[in-house]
C-alpha positions as CSV (number, residue, x, y, z in Angstrom):
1,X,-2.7,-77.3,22.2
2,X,-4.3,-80.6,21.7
3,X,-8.4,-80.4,21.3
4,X,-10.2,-80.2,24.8
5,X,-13.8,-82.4,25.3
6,X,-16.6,-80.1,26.4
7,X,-19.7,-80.9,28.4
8,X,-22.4,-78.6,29.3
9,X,-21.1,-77.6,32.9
10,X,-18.2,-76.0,31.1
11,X,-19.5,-75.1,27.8
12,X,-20.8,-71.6,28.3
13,X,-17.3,-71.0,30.1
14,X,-15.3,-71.7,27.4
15,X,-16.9,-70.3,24.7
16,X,-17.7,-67.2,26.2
17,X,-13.8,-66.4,27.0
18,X,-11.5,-63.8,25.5
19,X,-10.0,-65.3,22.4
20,X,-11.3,-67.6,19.6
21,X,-12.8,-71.0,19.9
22,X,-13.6,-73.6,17.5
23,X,-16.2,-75.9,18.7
24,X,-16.7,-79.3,16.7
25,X,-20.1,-81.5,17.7
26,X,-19.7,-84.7,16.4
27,X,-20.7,-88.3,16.9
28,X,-18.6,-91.7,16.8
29,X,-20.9,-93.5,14.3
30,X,-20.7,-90.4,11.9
31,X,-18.5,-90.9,8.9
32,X,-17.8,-87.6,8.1
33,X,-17.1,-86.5,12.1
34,X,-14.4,-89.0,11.4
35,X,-13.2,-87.4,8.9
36,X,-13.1,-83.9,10.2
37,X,-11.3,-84.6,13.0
38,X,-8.2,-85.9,12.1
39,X,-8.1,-82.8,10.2
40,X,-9.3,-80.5,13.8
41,X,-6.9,-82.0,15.7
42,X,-4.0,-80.8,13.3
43,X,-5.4,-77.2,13.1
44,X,-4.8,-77.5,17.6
45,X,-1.7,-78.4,17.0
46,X,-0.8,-76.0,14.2
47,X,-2.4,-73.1,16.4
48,X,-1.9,-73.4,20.3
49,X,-3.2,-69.7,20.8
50,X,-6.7,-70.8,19.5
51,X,-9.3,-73.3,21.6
52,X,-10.4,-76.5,19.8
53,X,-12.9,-78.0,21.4
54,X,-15.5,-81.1,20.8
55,X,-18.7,-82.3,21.6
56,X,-19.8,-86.0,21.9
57,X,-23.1,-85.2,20.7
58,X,-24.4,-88.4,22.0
59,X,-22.7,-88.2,25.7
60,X,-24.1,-84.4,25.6
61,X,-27.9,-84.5,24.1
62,X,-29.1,-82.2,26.3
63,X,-26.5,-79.6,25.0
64,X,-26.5,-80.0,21.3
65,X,-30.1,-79.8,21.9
66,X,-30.1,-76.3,23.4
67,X,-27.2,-75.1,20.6
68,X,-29.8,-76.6,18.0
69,X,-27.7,-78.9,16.8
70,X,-29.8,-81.0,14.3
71,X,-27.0,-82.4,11.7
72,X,-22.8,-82.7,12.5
73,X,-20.3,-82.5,12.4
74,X,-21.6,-79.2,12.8
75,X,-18.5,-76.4,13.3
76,X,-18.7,-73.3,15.4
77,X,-16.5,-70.1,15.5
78,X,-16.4,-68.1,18.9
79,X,-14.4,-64.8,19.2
80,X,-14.3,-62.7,22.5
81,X,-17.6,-64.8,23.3
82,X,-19.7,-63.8,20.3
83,X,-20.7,-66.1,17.5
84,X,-19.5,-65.5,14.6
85,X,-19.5,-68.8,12.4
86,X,-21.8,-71.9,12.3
87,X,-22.0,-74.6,9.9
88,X,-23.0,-78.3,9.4
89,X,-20.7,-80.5,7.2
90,X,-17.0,-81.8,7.1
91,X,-14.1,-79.1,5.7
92,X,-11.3,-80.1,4.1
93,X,-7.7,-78.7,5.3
94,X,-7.5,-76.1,3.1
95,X,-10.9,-75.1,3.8
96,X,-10.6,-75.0,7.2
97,X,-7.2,-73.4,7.2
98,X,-9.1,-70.5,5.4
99,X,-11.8,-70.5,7.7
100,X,-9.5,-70.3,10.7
101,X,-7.7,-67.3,9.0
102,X,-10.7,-65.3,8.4
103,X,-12.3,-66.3,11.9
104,X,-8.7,-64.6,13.1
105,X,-8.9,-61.6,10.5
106,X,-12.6,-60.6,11.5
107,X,-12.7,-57.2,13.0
108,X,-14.2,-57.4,16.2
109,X,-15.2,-53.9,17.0
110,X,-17.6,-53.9,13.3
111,X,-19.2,-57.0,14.8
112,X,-20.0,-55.6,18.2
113,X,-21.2,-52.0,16.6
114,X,-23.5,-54.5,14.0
115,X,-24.5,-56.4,17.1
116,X,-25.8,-52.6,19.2
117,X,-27.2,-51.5,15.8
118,X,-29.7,-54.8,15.6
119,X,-30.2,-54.8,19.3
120,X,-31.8,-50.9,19.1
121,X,-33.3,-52.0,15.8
122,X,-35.2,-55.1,17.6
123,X,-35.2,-53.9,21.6
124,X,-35.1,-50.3,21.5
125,X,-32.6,-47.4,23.0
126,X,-33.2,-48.9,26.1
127,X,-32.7,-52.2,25.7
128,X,-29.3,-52.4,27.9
129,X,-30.6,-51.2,31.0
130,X,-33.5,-53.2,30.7
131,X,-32.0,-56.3,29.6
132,X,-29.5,-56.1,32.4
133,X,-32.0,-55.1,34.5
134,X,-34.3,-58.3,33.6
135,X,-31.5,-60.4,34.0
136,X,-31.0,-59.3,37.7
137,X,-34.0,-59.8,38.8
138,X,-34.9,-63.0,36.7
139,X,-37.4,-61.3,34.2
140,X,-37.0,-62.0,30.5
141,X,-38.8,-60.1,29.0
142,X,-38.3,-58.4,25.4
143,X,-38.5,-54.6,25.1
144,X,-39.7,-53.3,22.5
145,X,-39.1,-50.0,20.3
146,X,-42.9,-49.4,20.7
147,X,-45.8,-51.2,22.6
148,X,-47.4,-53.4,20.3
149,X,-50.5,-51.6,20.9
150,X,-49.4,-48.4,19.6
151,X,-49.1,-49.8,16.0
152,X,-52.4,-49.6,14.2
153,X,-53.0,-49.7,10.9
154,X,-53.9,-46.2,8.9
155,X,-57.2,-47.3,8.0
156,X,-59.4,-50.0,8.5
157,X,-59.0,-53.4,6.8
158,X,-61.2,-54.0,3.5
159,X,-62.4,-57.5,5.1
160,X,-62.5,-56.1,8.7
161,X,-66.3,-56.5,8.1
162,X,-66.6,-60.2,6.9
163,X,-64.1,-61.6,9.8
164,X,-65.9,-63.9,12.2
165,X,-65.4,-62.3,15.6
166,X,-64.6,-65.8,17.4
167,X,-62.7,-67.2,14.5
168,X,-60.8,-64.4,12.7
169,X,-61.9,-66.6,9.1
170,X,-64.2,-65.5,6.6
171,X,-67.9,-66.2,7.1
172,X,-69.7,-67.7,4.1
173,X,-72.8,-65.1,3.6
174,X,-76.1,-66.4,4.4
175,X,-78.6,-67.7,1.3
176,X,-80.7,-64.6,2.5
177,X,-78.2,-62.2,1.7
178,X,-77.6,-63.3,-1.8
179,X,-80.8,-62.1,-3.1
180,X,-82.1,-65.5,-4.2
């Protein structure tokens, strides 16, 4: 399968599919984007059941901006719609041959369990039905494990007493409280 041009209507679509997905931003005026993809357009041909695709990061600011995209070529790795590799800089063949073996040898279900772990680490037991709940109704907001203002500290800070109340910065004593 030759390499497919993406855009961001059909981005999220494609990455977010069952299978693997290589997505290469690149620009025309980049020397090493020219170089890399001579060598992604043979790893397409050489693997029709995997999705090369490429981004004009020039024609589509808007979406290297939101994948934060700030050198290229920059190489990404979907599989089954989740992440797994992302990387700024031109591979050789044999790099990328190893890359694409590894991207295929990953196993899946250890991501997705990693993936639950940090989301109950970060969001809580909870944090499906919420999440999904938030994204019904348009609400994004974060839930946590515990309110923020349930954590206090044990016991008071040493400095609490020398904190300017407006600023939160330490407050040079007056001349009167030296003793001179």
């Amino acid at each position: 399968m030759a390499t497919i041009n993406l855009t961001g209507e059909d981005f999220e679509k494609t990455v977010l599919k069952d299978g693997i997905v290589f997505v290469d931003f690149w620009a025309a005026w980049c020397g090493p984007c020219r170089i890399f993809g001579p060598i992604f357009e043979q790893a397409s041909e050489k693997h029709p059941e995997i999705t090369f695709a490429k981004v004009d990061t020039d024609a589509e600011q808007s979406l290297a901006g939101a994948a934060g995209i700030s050198s290229i070529p920059t190489l990404m790795a979907f599989r089954d719609g989740i992440l797994i590799y992302r990387e700024a800089g031109a591979l050789p063949g044999p790099q990328f041959d190893e890359l694409i073996a590894a991207v295929q040898n990953v196993n899946m279900d250890e991501v997705r369990a990693e993936i639950e772990k940090d989301k109950k680490v970060y969001f809580g037991d909870d944090f499906n039905a919420e999440f999904l709940k938030g994204l019904q109704t348009k609400e994004r907001k974060p839930v946590f494990a515990k309110k923020p203002t349930d954590v206090k500290p044990s016991k008071p800070l040493k400095s609490e007493k020398s904190l300017s109340p407006i600023s939160g910065r330490n407050q040079r004593p007056d001349r009167n409280q030296l003793g001179r």
